[in-house]
C-alpha angles and dihedrals in degrees: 000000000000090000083042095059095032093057087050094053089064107084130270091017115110130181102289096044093046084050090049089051094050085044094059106037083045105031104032105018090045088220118156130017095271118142107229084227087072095050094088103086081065097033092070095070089057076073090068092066115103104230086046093047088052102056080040090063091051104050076069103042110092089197082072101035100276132120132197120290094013088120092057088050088049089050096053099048086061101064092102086067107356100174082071085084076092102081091084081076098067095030091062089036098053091028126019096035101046091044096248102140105138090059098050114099096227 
């Protein structure tokens, strides 16, 4: 959380930035000794974004096969590596927003 308020503090980067940051140097580039389970007090703000906020909506919109509190479940099954929640980005990004549907596996 240090990394994380520290990053927000340079100019021009905000919260989710700053977690998205944090998400590729210590998920995908695998750099520092940081348990992916500890990730979640940053992994909230990834929620911000508009493409994940949007999917995020939907997991609780029944219209679009969601229910209500099937984002918290979804939430909670990601402890393990909660920074993952951002997946709806490129998800939106790859499928909704280009139309793809058919070929989404959802």
């Amino acid at each position: 959380m240090r990394l994380h308020q520290k990053l927000c503090k340079i100019h021009g980067i905000k919260e989710t930035i700053a977690s998205k940051f944090i998400m590729y140097t210590v998920r995908d580039l695998k750099i520092g000794n940081i348990p992916l389970s500890e990730l979640d007090l940053v992994s909230g703000y990834l929620l911000d974004e508009w493409h994940n906020q949007k999917w995020a909506q939907r997991l609780e919109d029944p219209s679009y096969g969601g229910r209500k509190g099937l984002l918290e479940e979804i939430v909670e099954h990601l402890k393990s590596d909660a920074i993952a929640i951002d997946y709806f980005w490129t998800l939106d990004r790859e499928y909704c927003s280009k139309g793809r549907c058919q070929e989404c596996d959802l």
